[in-house]
LOLUMDREN-15415 format. One record per residue (C-alpha): residue in one letter; x, y, z; residue number from 1. Coordinates in pm, 1 decimal. Each point is the difference from the previous one (the first is absolute). Example, Ala and Ser with C-alpha at 12.3 -4.5 7.8 and 13.67 -1.06 7.14 Angstrom:
2
["a",[1230.0,-450.0,780.0],1]
["s",[137.0,344.0,-66.0],2]
END
This chain:
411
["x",[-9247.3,-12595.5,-26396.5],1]
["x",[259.4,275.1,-96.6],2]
["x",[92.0,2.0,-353.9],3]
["x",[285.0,-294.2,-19.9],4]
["x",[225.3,191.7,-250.3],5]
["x",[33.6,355.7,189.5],6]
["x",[174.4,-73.6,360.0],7]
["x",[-100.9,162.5,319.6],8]
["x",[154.2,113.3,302.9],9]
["x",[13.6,-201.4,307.5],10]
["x",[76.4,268.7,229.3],11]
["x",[149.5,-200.1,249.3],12]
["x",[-122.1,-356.7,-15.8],13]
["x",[290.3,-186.6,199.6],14]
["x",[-80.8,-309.0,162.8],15]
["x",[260.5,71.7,265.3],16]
["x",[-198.3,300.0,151.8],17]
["x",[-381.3,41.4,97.6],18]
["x",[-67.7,355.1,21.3],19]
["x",[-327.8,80.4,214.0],20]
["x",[-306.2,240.1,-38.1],21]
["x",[-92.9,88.2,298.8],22]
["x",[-4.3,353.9,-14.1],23]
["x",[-401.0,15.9,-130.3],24]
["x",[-116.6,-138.8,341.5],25]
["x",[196.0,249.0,223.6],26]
["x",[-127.0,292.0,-293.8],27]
["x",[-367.3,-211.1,35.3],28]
["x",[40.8,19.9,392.3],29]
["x",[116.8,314.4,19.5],30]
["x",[-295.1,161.4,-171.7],31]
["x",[-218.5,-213.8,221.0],32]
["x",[130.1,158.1,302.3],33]
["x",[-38.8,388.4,-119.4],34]
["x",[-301.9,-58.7,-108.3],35]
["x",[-196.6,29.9,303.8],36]
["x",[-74.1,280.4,243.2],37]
["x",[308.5,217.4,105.7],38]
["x",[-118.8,-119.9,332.0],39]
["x",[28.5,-387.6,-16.8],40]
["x",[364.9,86.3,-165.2],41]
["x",[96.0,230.9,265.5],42]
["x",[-71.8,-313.5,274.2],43]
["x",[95.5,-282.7,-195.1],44]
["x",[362.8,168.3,-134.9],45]
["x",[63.8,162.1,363.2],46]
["x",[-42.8,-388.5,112.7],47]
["x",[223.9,-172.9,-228.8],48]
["x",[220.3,265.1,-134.8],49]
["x",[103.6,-23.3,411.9],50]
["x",[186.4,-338.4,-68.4],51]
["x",[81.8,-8.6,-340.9],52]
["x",[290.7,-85.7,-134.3],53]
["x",[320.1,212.3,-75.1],54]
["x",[-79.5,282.9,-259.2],55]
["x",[279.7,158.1,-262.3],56]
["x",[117.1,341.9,-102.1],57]
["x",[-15.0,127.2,-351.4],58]
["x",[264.5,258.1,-137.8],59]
["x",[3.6,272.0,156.4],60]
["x",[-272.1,253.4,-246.3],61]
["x",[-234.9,-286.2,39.8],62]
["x",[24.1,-45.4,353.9],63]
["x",[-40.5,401.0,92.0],64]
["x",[-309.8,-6.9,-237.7],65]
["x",[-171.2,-289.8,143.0],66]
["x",[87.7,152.0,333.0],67]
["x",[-152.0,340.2,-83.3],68]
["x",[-297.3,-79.2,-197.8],69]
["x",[-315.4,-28.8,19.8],70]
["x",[-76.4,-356.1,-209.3],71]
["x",[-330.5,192.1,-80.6],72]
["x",[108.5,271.1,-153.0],73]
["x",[327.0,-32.3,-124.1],74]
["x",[6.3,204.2,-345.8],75]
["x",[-48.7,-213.0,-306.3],76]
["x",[-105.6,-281.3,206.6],77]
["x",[112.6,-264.8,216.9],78]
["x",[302.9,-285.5,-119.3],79]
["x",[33.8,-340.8,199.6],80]
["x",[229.6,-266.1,-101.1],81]
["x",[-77.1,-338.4,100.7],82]
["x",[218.3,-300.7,-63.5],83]
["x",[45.7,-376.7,22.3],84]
["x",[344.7,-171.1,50.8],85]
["x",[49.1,-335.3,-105.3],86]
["x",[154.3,-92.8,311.9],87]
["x",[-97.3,-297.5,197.0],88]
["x",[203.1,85.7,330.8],89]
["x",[-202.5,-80.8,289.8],90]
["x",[-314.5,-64.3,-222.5],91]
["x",[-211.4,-307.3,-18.7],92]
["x",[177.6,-145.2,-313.0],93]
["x",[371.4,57.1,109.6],94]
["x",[152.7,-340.0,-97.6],95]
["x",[-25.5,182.2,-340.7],96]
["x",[207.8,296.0,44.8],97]
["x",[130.8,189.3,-252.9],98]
["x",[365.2,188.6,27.3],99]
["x",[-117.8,348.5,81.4],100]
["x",[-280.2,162.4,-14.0],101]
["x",[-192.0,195.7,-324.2],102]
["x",[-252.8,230.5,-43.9],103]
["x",[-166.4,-234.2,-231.8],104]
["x",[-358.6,174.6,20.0],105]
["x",[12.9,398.9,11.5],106]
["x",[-320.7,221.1,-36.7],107]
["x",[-42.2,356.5,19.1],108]
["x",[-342.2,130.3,177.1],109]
["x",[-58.8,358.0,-147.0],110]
["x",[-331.6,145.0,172.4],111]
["x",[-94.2,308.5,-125.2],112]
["x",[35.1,341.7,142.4],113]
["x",[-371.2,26.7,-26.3],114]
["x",[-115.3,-370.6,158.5],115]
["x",[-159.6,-128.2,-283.9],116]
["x",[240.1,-247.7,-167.3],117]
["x",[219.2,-259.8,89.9],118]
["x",[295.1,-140.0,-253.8],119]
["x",[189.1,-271.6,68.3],120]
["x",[309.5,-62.8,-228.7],121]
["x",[203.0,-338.3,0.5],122]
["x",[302.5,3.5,-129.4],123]
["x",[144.8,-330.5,-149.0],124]
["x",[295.2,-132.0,247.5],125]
["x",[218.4,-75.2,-339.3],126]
["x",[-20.0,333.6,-146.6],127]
["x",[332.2,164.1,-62.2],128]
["x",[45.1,329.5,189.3],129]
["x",[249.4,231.4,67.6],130]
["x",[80.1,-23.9,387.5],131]
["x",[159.5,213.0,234.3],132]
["x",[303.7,-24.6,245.7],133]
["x",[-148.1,-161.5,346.5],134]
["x",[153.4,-125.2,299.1],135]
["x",[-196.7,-318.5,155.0],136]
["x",[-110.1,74.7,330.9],137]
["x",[52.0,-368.2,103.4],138]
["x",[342.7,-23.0,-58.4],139]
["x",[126.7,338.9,-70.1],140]
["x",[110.0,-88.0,-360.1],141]
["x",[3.7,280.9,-280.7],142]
["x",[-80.5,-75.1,-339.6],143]
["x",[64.5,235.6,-267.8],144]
["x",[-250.6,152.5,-251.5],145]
["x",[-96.5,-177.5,-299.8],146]
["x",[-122.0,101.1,-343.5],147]
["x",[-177.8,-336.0,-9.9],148]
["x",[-115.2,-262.8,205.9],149]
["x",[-201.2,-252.1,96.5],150]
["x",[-309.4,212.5,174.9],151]
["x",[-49.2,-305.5,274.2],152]
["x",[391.6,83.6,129.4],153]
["x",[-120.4,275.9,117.6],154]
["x",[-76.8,-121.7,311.9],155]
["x",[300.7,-140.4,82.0],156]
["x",[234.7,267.0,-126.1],157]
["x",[-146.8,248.8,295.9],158]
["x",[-367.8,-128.9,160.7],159]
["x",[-303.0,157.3,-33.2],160]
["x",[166.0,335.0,-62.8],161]
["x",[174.1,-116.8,-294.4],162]
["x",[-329.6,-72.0,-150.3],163]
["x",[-109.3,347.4,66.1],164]
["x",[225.8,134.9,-160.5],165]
["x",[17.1,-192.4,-251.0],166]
["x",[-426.0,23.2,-105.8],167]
["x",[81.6,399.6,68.0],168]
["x",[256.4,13.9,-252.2],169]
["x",[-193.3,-187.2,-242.1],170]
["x",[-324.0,151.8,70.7],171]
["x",[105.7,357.7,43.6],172]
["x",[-220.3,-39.2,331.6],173]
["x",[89.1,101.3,331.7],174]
["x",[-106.5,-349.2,236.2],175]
["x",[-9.9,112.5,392.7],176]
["x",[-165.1,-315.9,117.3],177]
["x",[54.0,-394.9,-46.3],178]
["x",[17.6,-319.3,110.2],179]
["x",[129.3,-334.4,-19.0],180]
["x",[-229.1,-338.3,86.1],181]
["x",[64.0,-393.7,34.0],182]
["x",[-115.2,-320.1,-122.1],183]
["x",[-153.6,-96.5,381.3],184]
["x",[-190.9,347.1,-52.9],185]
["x",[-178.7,-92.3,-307.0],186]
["x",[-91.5,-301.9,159.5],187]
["x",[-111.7,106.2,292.1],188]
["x",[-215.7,315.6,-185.0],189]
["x",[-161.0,-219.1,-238.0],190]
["x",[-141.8,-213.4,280.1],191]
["x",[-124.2,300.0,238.8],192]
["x",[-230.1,75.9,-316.3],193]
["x",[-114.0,-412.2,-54.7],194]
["x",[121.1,-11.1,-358.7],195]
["x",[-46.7,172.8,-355.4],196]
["x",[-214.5,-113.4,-241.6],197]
["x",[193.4,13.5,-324.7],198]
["x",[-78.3,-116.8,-332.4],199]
["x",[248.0,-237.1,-242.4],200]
["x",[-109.5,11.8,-345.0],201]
["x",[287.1,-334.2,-117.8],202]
["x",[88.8,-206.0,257.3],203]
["x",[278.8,76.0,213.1],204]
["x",[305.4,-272.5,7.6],205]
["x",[341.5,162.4,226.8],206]
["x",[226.7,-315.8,172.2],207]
["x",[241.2,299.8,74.7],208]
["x",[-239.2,176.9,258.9],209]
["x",[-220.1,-361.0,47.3],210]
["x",[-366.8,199.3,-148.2],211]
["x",[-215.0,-170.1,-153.9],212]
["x",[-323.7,169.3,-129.6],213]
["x",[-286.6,-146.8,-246.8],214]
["x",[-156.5,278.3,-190.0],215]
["x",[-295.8,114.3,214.4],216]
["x",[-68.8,218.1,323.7],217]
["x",[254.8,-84.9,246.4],218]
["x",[6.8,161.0,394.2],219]
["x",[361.1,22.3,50.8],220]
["x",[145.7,77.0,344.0],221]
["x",[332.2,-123.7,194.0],222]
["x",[253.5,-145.0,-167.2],223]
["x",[-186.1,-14.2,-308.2],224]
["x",[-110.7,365.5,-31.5],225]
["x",[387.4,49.9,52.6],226]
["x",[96.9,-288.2,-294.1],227]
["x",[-259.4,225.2,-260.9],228]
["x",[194.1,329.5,66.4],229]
["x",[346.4,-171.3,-27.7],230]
["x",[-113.4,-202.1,-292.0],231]
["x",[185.8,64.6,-313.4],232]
["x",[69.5,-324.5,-212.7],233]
["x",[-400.3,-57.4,7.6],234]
["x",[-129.1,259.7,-117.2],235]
["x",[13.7,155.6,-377.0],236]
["x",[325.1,13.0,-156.4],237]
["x",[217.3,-94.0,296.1],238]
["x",[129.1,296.4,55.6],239]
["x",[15.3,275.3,273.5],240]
["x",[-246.4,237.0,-203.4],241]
["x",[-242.3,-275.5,-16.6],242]
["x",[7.2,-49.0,393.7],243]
["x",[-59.1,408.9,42.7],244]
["x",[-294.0,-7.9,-214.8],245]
["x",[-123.2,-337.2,186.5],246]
["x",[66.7,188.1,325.9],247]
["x",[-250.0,265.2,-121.0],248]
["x",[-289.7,-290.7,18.8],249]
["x",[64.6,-16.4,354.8],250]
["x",[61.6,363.1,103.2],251]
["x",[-353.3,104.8,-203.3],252]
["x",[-170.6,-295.8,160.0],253]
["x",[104.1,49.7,336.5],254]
["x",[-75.6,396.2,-13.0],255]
["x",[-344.8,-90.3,-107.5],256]
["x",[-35.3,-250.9,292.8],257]
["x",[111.1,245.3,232.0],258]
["x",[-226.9,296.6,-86.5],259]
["x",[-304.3,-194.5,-83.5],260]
["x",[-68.6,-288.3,268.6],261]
["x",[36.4,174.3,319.7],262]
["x",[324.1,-122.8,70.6],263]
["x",[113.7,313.5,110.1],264]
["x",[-259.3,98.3,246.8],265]
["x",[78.4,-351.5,188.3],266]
["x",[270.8,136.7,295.7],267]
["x",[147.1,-340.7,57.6],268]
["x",[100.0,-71.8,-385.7],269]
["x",[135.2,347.5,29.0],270]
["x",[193.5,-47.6,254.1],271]
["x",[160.2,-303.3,-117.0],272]
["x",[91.1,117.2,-330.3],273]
["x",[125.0,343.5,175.8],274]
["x",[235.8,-241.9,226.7],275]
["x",[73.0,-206.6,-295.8],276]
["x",[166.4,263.4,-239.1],277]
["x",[182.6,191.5,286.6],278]
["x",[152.1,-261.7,174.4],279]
["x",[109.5,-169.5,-378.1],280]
["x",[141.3,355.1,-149.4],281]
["x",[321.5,211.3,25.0],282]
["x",[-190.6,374.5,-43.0],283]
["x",[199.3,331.4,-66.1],284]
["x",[-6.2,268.2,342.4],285]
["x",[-267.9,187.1,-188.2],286]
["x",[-247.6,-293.0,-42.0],287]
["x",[30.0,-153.3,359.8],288]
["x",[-184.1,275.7,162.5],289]
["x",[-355.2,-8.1,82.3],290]
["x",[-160.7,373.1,-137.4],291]
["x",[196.9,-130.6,-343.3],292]
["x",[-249.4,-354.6,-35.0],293]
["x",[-277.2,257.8,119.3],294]
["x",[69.5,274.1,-244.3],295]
["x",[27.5,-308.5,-253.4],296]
["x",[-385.2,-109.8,115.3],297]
["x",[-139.4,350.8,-68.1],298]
["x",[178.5,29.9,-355.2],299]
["x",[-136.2,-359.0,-87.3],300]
["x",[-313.7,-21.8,178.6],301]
["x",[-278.1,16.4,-247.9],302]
["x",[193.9,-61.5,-311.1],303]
["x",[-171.2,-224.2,-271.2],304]
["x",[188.8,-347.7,-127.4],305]
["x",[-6.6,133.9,-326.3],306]
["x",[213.6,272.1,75.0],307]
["x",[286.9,-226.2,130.5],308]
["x",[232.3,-85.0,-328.8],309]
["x",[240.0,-239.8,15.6],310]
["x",[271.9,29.8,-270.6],311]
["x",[284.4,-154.7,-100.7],312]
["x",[285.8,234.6,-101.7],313]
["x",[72.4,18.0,-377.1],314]
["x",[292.1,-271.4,-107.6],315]
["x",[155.6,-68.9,-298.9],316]
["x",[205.6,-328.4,-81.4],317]
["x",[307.4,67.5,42.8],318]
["x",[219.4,-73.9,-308.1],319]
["x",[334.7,-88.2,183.7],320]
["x",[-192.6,-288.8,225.4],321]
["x",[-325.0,-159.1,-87.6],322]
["x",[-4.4,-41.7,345.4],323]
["x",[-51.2,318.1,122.7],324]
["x",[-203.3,296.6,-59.0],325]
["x",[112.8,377.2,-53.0],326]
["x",[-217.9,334.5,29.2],327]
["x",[-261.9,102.4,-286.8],328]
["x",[118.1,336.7,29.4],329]
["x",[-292.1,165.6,-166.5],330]
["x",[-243.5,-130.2,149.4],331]
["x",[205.1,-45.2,348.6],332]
["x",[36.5,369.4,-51.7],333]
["x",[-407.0,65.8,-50.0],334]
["x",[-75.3,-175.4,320.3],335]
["x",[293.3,209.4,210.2],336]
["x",[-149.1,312.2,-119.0],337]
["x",[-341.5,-140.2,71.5],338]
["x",[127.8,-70.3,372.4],339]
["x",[218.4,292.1,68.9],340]
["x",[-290.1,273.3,-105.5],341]
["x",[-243.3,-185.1,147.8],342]
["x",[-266.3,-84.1,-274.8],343]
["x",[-291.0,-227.8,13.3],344]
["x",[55.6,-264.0,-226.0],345]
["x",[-150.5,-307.2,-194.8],346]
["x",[91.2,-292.7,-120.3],347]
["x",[-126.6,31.1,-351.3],348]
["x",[-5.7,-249.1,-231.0],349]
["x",[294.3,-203.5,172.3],350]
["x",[-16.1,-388.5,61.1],351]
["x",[-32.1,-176.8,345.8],352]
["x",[349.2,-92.6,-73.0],353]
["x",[215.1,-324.5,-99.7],354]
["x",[-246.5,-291.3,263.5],355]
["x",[-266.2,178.6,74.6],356]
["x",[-369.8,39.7,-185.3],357]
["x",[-332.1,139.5,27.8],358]
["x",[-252.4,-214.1,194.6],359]
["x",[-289.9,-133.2,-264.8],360]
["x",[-231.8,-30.3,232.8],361]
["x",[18.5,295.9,238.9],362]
["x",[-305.2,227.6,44.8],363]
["x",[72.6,353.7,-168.4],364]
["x",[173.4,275.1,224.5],365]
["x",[-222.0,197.0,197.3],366]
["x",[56.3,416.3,-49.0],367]
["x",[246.8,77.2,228.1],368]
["x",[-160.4,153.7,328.6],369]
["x",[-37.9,392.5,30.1],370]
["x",[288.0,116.2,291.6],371]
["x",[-50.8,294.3,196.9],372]
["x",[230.5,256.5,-77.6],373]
["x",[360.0,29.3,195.1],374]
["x",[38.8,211.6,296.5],375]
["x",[295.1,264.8,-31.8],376]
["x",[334.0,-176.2,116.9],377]
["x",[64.0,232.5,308.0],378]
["x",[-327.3,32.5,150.6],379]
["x",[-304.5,229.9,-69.1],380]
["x",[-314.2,-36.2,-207.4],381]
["x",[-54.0,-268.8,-241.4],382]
["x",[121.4,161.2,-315.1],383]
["x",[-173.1,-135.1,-367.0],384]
["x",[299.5,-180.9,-200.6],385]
["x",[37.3,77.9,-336.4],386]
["x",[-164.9,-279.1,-264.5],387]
["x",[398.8,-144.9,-170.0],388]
["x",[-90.8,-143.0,-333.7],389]
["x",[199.1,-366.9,-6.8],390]
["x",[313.4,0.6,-245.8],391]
["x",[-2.5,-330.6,-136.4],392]
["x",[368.0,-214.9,31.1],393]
["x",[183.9,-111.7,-303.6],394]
["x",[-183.3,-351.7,-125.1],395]
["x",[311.5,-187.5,13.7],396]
["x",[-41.2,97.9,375.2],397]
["x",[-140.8,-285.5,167.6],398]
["x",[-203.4,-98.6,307.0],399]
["x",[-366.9,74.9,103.4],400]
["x",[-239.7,164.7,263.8],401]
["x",[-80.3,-153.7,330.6],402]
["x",[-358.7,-11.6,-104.0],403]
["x",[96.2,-255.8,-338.3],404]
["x",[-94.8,-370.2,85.6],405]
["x",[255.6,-202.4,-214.9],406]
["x",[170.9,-337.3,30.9],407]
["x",[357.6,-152.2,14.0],408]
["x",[97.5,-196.2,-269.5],409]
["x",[225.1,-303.1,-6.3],410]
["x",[272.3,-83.3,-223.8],411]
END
């Protein structure tokens, strides 16, 4: 129980709205897909990428890199934006629509230039953000820039280019790739792999999203696997820092699933959850083409769990609304340095975050696998990569490896 006499924020705990986490599954599924042989991607994407739905256009410097590059070997690695609206147009759940539509989950994928990590950074839907001018590409509306805003109105300010721009100008980053996925997607993912196995360390008790959890091992799929990642008001503190570090539980367990059980040598599962994502996701010009998912499976292929980190961006309360959340610049600024020059990083001494914890019981890590060594980015022999000592993140940096078993933890 927090300490009664010192208050803390909510970030965003309104009845009135339900935010939703689905972002980890498409990240999850996503990594799932690149992970196997360029081959299998090359078939599979060609396949479904054929009838997919509608992709978008990022500004114009993003576009012409995304269009240029080589997703292999783009200098100081490769950015990918992926992001979850909180719409429920034309989804299973619609009776509950919400006016508008949010990017209520955002994470950054940074792969490095070199192949051998993975970070995923979630950034908190209620932090406050400067934003720039966008026009919506639904309805042709501008909106003008703002010093500070809501992160989440992103979205609906300009689309999925608005959020690009505004992750760039917070991150210093340049982002050439992203896209955009749906609550029907989740759904349908999460059952192409026949559930997670996640662990609840306190029982889980949410009427807003209808889950229901004892503490224990529970296979989650469907509409439940959805309810976990949406969950907010059941797990930890209540608020939407607690749900990112929950969502964590289920990224790392899924990732483990996926590159331990075989799941992704099985052609049928693959297809399905291939199928799944692109028919369920809005993807940038650059992503939607077939040699970008296969330059994507050679970067990935072979990487170890525990170099996948999953962080949460550094917040402060922020002292105008207890609501809301507003940059830790120092240690904000660490991790954009970090990302921008490309270091290999670790999480340090940092916690699992605000509803998350270390499993008890869960057998000891093994030593992460030994990798072959890159191939040079633009063809000839295999060239011997340099050994990158890790920079460790700020503690109050948050989050964990994909490799860490650890457990949600109701409120």
């Amino acid at each position: 129980m927090p300490d009664a006499t010192r208050p803390f924020a909510r970030h965003g705990r309104l009845p009135r709205r339900r935010g939703w986490a689905t972002l980890v599954m498409v990240v999850a599924s996503t990594l799932a897909v690149v992970l196997v042989s360029g081959t299998s991607v090359a078939a599979i994407a060609g396949a479904q990428l054929a009838s997919a739905p509608k992709s978008v256009k990022l500004s114009k410097d993003d576009q012409n890199t995304a269009a240029s590059a080589d997703i292999t070997a783009i200098p100081g690695g490769a950015n990918i934006l992926l992001i979850g609206s909180d719409t429920r147009v034309g989804q299973f759940d619609a009776s509950d629509d919400v006016e508008g539509a949010r990017n209520d989950v955002t994470m950054l994928i940074h792969v490095s230039q070199d192949h051998t990590q993975l970070t995923a950074v979630s950034f908190p839907r209620d932090l406050m953000v400067p934003i720039p001018a966008c026009s919506n590409p639904e309805t042709g509306t501008s909106y003008p820039a703002a010093r500070s805003a809501q992160f989440n109105t992103a979205l609906g300010n300009g689309g999925v280019s608005c959020v690009v721009d505004t992750v760039e100008n917070l991150t210093g980053l340049t982002i050439p790739y992203a896209g955009m996925i749906t609550f029907d997607g989740v759904i349908e993912m999460s059952n192409a792999l026949g559930g997670v196995d996640v662990c609840v360390a306190k029982a889980i008790d949410d009427s807003y999203t209808g889950l229901h959890l004892d503490a224990g091992s529970h296979s989650l799929e469907g509409s439940d696997a959805l309810a976990f990642l949406r969950t907010r008001h059941g797990v930890g503190d209540g608020s939407d820092l607690a749900r990112i570090s929950s969502q964590q539980v289920f990224l790392s367990a899924l990732l483990r699933k996926v590159t331990s059980d075989g799941t992704l040598s099985n052609p049928i599962t693959l297809y399905k959850l291939a199928g799944a994502a692109l028919h369920n996701m809005v993807l940038s010009d650059g992503l939607n083409q077939p040699r970008t998912l296969v330059g994507l499976a050679g970067m990935l292929r072979g990487m170890s769990t525990s170099d996948m980190l999953f962080v949460q961006y550094p917040v402060a309360d922020d002292p105008d609304d207890s609501a809301r959340v507003v940059v830790d610049e120092t240690a904000a600024h660490t991790l954009n340095v970090a990302l921008q020059t490309d270091q290999k990083t670790t999480l340090g001494d940092s916690t699992t975050g605000r509803a998350s914890e270390e499993q008890s019981d869960a057998p000891s890590t093994p030593a992460a696998p030994t990798t072959p060594a890159p191939t040079a980015p633009t063809g000839g022999a295999s060239t011997s990569a340099p050994s990158q000592s890790a920079t460790p993140l700020p503690s109050s940096i948050t989050g964990q490896s994909a490799a860490e078993q650890t457990c949600s933890v109701g409120n």
